[in-house]
Every structure is written in structure tokens, then in C-alpha cells.
PDB file with SEQRES, HELIX, SHEET and CRYST1 records, atoms N, CA, C and O in Angstrom:
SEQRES   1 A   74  UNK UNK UNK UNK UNK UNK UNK UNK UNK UNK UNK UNK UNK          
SEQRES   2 A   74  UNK UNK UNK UNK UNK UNK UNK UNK UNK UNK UNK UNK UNK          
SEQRES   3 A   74  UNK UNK UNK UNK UNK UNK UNK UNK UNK UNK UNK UNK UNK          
SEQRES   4 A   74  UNK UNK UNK UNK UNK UNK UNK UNK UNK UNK UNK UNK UNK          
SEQRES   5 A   74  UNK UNK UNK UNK UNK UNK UNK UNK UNK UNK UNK UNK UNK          
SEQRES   6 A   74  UNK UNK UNK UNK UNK UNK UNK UNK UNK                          
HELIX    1 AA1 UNK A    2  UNK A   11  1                                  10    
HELIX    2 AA2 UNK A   63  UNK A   71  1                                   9    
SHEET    1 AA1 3 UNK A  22  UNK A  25  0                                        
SHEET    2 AA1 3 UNK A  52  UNK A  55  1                                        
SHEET    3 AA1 3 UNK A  41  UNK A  43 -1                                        
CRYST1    1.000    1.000    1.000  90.00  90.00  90.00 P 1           1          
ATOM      1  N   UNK A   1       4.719  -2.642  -5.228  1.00  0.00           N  
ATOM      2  CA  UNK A   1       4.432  -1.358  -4.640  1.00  0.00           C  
ATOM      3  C   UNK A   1       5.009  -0.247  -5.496  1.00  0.00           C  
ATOM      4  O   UNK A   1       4.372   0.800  -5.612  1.00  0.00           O  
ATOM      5  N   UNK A   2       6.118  -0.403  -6.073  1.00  0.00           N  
ATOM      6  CA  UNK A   2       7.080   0.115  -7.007  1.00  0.00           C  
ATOM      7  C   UNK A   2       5.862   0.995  -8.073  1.00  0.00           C  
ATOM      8  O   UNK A   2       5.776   2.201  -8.303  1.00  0.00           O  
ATOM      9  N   UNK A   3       4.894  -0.331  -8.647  1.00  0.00           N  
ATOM     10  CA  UNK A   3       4.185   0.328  -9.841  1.00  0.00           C  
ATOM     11  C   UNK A   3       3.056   0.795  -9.272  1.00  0.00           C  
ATOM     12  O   UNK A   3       2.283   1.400 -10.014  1.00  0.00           O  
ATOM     13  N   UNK A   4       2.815   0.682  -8.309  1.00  0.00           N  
ATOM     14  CA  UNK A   4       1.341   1.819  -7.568  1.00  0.00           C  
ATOM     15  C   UNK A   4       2.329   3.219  -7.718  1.00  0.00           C  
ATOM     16  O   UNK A   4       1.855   4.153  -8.365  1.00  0.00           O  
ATOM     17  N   UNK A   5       3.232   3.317  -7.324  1.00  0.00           N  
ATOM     18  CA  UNK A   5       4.040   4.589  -6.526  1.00  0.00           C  
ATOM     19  C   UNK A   5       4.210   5.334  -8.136  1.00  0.00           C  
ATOM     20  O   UNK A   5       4.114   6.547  -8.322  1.00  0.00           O  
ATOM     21  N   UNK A   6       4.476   4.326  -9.201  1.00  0.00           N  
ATOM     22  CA  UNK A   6       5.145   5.157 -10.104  1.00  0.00           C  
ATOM     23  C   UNK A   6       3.902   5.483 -11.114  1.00  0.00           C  
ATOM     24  O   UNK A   6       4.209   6.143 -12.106  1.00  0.00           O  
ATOM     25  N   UNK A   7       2.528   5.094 -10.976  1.00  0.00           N  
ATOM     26  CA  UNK A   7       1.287   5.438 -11.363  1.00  0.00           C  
ATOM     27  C   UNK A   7       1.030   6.881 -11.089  1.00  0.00           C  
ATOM     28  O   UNK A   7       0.688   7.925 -11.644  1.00  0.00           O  
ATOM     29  N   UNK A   8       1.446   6.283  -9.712  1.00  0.00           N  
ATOM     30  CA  UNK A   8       0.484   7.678  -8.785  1.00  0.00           C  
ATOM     31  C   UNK A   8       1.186   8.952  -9.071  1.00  0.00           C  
ATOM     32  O   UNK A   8       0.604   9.977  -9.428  1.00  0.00           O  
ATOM     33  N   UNK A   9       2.488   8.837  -8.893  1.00  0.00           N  
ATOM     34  CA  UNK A   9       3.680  10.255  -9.691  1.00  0.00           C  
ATOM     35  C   UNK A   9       2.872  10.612 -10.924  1.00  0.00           C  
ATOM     36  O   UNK A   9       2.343  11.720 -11.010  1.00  0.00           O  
ATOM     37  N   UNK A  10       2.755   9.614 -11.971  1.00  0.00           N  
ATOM     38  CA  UNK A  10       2.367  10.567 -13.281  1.00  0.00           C  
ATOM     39  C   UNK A  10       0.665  11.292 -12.610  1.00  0.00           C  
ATOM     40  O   UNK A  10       0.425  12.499 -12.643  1.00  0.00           O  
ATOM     41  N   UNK A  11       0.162  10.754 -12.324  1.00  0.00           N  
ATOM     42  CA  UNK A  11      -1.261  10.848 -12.120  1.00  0.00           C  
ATOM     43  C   UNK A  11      -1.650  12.190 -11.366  1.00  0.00           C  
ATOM     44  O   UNK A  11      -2.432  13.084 -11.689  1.00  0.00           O  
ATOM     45  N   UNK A  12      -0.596  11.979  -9.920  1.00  0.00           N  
ATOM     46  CA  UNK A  12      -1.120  13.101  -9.010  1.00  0.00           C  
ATOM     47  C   UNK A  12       0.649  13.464  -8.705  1.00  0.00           C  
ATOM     48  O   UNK A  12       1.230  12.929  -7.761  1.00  0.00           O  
ATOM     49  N   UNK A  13       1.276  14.327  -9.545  1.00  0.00           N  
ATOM     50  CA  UNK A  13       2.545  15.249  -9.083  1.00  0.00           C  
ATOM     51  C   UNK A  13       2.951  15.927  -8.206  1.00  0.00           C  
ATOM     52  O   UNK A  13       4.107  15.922  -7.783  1.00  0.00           O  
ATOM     53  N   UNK A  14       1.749  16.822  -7.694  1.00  0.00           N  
ATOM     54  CA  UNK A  14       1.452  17.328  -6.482  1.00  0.00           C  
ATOM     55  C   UNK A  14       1.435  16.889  -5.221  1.00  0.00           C  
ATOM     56  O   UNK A  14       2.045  17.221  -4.204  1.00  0.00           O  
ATOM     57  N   UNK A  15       0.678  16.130  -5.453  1.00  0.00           N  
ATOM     58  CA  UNK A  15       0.666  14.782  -3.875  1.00  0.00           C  
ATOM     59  C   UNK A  15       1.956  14.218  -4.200  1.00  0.00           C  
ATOM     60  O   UNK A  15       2.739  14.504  -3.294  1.00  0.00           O  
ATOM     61  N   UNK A  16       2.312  13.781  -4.785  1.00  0.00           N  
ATOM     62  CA  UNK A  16       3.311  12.779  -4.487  1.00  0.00           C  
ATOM     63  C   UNK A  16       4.434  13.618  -4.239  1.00  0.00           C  
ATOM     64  O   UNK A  16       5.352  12.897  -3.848  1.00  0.00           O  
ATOM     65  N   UNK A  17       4.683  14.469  -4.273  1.00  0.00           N  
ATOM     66  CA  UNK A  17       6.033  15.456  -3.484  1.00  0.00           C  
ATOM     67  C   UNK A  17       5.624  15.577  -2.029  1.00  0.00           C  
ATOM     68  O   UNK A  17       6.580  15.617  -1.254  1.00  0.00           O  
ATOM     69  N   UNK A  18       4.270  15.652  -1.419  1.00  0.00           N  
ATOM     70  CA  UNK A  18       3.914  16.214  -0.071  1.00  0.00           C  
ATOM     71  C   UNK A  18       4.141  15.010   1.000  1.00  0.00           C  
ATOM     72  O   UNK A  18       4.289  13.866   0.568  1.00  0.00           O  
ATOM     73  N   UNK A  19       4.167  15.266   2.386  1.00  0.00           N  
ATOM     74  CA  UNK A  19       4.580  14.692   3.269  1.00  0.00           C  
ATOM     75  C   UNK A  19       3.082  13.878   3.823  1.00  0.00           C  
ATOM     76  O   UNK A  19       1.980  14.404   3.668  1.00  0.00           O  
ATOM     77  N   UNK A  20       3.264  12.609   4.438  1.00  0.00           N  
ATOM     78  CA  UNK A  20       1.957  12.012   4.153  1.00  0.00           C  
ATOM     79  C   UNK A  20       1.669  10.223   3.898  1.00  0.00           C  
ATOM     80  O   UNK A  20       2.555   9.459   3.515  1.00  0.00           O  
ATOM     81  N   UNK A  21       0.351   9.837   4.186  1.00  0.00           N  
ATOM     82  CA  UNK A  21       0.955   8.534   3.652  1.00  0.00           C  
ATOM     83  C   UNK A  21      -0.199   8.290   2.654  1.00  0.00           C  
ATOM     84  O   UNK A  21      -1.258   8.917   2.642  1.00  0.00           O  
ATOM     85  N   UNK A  22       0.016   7.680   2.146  1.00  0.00           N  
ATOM     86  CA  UNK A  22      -0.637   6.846   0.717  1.00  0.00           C  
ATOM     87  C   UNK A  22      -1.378   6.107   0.728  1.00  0.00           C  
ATOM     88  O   UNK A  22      -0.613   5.142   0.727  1.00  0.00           O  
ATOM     89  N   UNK A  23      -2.387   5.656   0.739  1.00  0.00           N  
ATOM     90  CA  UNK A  23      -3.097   4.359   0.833  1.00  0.00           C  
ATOM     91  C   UNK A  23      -3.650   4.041  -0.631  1.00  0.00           C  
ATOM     92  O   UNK A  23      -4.494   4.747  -1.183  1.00  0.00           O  
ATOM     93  N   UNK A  24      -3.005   2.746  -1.277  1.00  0.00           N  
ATOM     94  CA  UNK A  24      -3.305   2.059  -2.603  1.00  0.00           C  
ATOM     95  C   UNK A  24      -4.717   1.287  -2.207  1.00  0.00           C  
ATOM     96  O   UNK A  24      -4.572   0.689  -1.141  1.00  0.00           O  
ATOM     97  N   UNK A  25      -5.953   1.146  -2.733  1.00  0.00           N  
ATOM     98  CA  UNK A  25      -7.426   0.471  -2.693  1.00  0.00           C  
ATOM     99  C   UNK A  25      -6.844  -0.224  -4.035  1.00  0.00           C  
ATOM    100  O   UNK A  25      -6.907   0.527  -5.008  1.00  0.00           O  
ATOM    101  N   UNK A  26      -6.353  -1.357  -4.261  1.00  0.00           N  
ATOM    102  CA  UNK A  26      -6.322  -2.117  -5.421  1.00  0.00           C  
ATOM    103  C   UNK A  26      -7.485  -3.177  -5.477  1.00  0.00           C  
ATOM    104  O   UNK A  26      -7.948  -3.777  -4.507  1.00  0.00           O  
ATOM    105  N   UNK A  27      -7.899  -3.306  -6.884  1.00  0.00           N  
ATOM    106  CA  UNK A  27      -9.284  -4.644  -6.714  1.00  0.00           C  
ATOM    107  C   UNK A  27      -8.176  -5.954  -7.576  1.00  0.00           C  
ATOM    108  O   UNK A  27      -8.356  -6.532  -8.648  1.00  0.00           O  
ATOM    109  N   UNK A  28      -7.166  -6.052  -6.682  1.00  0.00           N  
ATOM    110  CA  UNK A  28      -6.250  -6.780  -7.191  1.00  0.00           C  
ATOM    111  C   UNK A  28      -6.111  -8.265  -6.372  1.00  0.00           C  
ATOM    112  O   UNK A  28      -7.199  -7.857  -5.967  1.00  0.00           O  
ATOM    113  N   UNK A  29      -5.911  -9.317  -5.852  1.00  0.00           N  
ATOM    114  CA  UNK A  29      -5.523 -10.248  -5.137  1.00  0.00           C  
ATOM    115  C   UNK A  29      -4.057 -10.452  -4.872  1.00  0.00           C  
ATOM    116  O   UNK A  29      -3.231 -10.441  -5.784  1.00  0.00           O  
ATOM    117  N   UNK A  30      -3.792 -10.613  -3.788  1.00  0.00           N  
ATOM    118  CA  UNK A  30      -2.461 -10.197  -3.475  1.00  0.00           C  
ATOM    119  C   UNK A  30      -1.128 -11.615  -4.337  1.00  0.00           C  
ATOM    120  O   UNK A  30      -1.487 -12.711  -3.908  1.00  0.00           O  
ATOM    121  N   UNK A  31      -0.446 -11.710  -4.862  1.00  0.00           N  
ATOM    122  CA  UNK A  31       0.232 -12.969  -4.990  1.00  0.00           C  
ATOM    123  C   UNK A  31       1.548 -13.114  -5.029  1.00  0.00           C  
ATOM    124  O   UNK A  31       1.906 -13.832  -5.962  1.00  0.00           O  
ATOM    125  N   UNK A  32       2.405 -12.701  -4.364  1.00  0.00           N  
ATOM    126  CA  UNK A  32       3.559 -12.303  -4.564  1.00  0.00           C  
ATOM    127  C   UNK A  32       4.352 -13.615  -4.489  1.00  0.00           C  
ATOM    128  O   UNK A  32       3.942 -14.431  -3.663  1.00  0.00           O  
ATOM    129  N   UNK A  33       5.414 -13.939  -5.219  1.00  0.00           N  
ATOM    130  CA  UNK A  33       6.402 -15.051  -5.367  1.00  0.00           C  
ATOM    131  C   UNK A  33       6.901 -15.076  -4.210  1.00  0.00           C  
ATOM    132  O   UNK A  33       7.382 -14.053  -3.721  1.00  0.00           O  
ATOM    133  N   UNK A  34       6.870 -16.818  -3.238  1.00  0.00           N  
ATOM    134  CA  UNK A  34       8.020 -16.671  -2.440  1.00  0.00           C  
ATOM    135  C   UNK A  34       7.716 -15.916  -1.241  1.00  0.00           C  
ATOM    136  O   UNK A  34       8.418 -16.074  -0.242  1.00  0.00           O  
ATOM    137  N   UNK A  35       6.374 -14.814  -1.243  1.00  0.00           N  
ATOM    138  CA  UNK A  35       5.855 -14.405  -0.404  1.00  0.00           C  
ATOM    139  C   UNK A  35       4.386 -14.771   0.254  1.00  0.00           C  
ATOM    140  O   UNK A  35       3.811 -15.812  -0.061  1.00  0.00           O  
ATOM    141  N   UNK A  36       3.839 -13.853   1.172  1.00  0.00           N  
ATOM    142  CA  UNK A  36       2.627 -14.545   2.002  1.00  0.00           C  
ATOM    143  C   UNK A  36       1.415 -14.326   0.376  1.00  0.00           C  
ATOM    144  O   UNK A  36       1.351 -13.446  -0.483  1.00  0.00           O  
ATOM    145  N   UNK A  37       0.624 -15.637   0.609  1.00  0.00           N  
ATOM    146  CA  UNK A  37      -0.897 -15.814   0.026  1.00  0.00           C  
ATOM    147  C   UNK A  37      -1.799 -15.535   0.588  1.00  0.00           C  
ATOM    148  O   UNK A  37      -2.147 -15.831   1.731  1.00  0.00           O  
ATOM    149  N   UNK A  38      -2.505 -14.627  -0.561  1.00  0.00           N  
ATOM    150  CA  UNK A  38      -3.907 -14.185   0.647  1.00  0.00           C  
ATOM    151  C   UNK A  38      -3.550 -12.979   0.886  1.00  0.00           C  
ATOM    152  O   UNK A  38      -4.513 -12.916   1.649  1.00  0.00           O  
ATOM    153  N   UNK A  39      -3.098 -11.975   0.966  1.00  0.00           N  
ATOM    154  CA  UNK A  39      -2.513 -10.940   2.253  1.00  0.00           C  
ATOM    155  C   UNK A  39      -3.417 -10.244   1.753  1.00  0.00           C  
ATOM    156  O   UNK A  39      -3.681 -10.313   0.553  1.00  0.00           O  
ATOM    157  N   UNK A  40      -4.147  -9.329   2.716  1.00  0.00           N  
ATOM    158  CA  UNK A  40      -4.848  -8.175   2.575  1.00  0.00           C  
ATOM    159  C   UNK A  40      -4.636  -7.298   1.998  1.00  0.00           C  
ATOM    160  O   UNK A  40      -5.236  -6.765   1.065  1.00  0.00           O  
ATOM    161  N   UNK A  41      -3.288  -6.949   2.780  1.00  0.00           N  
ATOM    162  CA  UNK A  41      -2.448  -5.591   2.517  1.00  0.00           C  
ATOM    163  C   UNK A  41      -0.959  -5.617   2.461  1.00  0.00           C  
ATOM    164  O   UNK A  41      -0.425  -6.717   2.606  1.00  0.00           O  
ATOM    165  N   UNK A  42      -0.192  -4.543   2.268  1.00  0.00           N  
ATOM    166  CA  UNK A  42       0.827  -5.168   2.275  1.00  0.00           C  
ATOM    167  C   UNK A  42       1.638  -3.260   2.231  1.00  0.00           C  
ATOM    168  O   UNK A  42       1.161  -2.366   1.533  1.00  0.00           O  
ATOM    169  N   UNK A  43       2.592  -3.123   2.934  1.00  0.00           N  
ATOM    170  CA  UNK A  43       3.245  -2.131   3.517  1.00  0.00           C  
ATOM    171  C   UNK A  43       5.040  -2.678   3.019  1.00  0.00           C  
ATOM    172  O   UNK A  43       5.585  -3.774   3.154  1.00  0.00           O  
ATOM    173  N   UNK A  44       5.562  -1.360   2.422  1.00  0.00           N  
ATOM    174  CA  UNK A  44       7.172  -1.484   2.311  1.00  0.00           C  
ATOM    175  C   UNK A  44       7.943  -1.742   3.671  1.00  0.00           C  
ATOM    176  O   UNK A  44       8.723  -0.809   3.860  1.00  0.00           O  
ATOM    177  N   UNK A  45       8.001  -2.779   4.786  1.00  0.00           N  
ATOM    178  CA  UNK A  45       8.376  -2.385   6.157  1.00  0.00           C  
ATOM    179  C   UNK A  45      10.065  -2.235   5.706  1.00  0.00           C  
ATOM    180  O   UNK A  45      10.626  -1.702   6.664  1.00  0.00           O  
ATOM    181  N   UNK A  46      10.946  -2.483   4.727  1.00  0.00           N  
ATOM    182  CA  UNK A  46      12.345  -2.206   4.882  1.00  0.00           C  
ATOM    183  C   UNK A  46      12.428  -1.135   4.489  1.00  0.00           C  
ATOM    184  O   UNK A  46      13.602  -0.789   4.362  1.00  0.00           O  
ATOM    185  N   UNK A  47      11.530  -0.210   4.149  1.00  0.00           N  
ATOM    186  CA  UNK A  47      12.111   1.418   3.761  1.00  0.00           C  
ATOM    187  C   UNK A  47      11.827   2.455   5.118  1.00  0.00           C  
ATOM    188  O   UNK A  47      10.676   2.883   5.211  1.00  0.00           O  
ATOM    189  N   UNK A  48      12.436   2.712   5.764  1.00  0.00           N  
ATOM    190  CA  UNK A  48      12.641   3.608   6.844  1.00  0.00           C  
ATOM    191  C   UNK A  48      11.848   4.907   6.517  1.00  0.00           C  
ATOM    192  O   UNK A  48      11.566   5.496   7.561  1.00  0.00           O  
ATOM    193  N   UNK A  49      11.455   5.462   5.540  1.00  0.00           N  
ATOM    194  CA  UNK A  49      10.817   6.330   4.360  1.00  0.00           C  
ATOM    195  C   UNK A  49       9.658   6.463   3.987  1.00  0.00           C  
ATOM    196  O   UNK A  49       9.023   7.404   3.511  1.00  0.00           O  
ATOM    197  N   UNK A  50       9.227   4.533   4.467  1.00  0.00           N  
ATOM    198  CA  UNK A  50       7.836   4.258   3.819  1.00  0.00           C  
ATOM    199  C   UNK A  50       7.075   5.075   4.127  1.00  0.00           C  
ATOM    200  O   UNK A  50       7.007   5.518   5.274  1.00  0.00           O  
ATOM    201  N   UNK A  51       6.105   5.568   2.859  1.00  0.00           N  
ATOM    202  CA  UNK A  51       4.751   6.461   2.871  1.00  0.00           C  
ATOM    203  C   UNK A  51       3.854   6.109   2.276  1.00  0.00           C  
ATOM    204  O   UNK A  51       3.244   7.003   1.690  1.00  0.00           O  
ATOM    205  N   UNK A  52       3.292   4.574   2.114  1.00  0.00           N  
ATOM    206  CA  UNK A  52       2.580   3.893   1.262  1.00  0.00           C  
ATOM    207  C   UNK A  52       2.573   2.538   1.570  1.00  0.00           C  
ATOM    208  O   UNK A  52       3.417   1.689   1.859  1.00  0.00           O  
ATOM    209  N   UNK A  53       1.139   2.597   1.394  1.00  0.00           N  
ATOM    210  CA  UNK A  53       0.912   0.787   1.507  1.00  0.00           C  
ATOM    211  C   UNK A  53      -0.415   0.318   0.824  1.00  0.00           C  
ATOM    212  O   UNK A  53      -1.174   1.200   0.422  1.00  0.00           O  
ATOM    213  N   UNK A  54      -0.750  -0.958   0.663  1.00  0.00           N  
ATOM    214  CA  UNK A  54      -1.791  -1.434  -0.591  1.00  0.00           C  
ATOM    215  C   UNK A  54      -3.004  -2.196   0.462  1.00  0.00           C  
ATOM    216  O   UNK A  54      -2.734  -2.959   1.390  1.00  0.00           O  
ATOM    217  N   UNK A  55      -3.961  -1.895   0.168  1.00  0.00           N  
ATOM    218  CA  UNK A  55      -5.182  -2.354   0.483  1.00  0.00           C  
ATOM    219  C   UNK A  55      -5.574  -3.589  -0.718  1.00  0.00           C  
ATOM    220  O   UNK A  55      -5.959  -3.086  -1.774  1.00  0.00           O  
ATOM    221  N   UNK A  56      -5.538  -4.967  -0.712  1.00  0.00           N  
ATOM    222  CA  UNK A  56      -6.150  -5.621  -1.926  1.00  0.00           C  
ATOM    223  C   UNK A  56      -7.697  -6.049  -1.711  1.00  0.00           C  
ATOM    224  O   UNK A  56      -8.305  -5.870  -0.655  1.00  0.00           O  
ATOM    225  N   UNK A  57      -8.257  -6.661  -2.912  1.00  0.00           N  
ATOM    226  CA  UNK A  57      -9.529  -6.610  -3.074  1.00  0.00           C  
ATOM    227  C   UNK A  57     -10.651  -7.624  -1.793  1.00  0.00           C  
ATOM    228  O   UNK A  57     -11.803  -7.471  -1.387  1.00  0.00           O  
ATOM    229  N   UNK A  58      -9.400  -8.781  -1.479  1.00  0.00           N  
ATOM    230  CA  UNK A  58     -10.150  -8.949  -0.045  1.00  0.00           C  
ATOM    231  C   UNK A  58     -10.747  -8.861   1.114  1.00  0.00           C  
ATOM    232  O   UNK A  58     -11.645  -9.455   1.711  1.00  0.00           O  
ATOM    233  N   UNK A  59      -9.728  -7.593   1.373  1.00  0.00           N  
ATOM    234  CA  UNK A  59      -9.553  -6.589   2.286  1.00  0.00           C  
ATOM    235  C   UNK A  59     -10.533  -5.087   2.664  1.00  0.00           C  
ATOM    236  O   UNK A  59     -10.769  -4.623   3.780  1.00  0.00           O  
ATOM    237  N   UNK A  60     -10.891  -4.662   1.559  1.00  0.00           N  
ATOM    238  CA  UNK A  60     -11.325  -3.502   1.378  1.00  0.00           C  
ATOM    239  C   UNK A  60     -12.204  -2.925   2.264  1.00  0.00           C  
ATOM    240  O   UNK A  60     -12.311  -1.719   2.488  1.00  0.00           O  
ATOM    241  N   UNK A  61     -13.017  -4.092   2.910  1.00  0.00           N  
ATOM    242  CA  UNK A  61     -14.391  -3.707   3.580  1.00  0.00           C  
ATOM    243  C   UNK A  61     -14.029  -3.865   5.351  1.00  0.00           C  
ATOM    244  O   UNK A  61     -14.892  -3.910   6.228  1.00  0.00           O  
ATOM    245  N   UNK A  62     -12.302  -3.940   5.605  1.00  0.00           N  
ATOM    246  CA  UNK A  62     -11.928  -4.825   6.620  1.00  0.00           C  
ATOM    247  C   UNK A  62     -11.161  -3.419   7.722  1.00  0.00           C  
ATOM    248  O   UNK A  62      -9.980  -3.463   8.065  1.00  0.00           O  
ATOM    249  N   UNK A  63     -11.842  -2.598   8.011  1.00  0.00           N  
ATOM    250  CA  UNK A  63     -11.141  -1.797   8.562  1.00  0.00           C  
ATOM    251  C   UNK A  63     -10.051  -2.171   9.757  1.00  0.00           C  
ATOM    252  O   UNK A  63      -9.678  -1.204  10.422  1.00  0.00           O  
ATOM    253  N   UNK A  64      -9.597  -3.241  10.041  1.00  0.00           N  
ATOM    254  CA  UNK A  64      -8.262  -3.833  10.462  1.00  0.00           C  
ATOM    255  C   UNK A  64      -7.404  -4.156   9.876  1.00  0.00           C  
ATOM    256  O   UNK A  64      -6.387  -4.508  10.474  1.00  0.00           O  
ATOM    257  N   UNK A  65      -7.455  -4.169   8.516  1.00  0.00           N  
ATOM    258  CA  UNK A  65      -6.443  -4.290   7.706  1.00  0.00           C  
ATOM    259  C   UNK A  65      -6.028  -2.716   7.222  1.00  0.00           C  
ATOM    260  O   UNK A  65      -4.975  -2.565   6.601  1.00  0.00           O  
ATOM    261  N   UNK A  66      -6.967  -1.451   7.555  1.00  0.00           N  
ATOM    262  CA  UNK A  66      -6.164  -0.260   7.234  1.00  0.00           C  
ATOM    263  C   UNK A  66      -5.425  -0.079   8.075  1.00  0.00           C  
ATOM    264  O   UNK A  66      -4.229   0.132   7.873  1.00  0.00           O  
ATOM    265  N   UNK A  67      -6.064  -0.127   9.414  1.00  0.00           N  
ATOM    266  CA  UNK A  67      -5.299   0.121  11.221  1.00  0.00           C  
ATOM    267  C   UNK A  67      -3.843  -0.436  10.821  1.00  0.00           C  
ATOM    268  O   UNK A  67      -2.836   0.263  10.926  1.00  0.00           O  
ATOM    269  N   UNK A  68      -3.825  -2.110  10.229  1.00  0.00           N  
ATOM    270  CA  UNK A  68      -2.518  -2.502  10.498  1.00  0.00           C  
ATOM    271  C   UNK A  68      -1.947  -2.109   9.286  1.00  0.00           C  
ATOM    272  O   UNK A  68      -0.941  -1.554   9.726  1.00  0.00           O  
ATOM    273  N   UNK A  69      -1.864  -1.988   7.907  1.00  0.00           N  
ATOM    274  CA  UNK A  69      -0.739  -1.521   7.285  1.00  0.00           C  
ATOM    275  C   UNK A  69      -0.466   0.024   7.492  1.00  0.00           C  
ATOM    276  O   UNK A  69       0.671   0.387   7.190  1.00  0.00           O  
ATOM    277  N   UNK A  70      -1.011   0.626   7.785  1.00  0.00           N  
ATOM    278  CA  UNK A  70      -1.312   2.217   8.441  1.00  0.00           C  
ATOM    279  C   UNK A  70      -0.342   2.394   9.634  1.00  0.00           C  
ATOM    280  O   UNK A  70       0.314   3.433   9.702  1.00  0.00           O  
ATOM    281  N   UNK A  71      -0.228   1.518  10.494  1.00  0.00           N  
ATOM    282  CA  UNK A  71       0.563   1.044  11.411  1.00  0.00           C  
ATOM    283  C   UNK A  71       1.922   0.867  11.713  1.00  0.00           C  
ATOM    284  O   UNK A  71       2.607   1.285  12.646  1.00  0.00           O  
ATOM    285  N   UNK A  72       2.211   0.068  10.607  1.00  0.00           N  
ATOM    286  CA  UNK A  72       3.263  -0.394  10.268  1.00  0.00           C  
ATOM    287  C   UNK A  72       4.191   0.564   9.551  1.00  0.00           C  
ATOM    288  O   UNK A  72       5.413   0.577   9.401  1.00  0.00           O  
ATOM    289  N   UNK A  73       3.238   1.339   9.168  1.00  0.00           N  
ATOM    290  CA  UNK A  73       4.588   2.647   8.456  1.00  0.00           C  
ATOM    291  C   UNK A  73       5.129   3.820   9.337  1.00  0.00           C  
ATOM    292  O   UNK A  73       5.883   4.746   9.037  1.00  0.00           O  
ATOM    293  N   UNK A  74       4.627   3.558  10.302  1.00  0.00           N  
ATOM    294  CA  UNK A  74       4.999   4.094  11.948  1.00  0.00           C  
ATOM    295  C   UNK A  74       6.117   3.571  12.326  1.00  0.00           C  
ATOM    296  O   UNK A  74       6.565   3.815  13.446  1.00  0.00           O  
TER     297      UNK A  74                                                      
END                                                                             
């Protein structure tokens, strides 16, 4: 999530100072070590802060997977 966030700073400076949440559309497959396979999406839930979360390429067309990482940063 780290390198979506630190993309998006160089990219869009503006947005990324404003209050708000983020939604990453990656055409990526999710695979994280040690973590869940498969995942749609995937949300920072230990940052109290979180303003961002990732949509992957499985997912995209799944409007329950925006509801729930969208959700979760609540």
C-alpha cells in the first residue's frame, strides 16, 4: 500500500494533502507473503489514519468489494 501512496504523492501533490479517501484500481493480483490469497482488496485496517485502500484486478467489476474496503476505513 506503501508504494500506491508514494506514487500517488509524486503524481497528484494536491490530492494527496486533502482530506478524503483514496481508492487504488490496480490490474495487479493480490499476493502478499504470509497473508490472504486471492483478496480483492485490501485496506490499511492498523492505521487509525487510514485514507486508502486497493481494488485488485479480480475485483474491479465487483461493487462489494468497494462497499467493503470503503468500509473498513470507517
Amino acid at each position: 500500500m506503501d508504494k500506491f501512496y508514494e506514487e500517488f504523492k509524486k503524481q497528484h501533490k494536491k490530492a494527496a494533502n486533502k482530506r478524503g479517501i483514496i481508492v487504488y484500481l490496480a490490474p495487479l493480483k493480490h499476493s502478499k507473503s504470509g497473508g490472504p490469497k486471492g483478496a480483492g482488496g485490501y485496506g490499511d485496517l492498523g492505521d487509525i489514519d487510514a485514507k486508502h485502500c486497493v481494488i485488485f484486478q479480480t475485483n474491479l467489476d465487483n461493487k462489494e468489494s468497494f462497499a467493503h474496503e470503503i468500509a473498513a476505513l470507517f
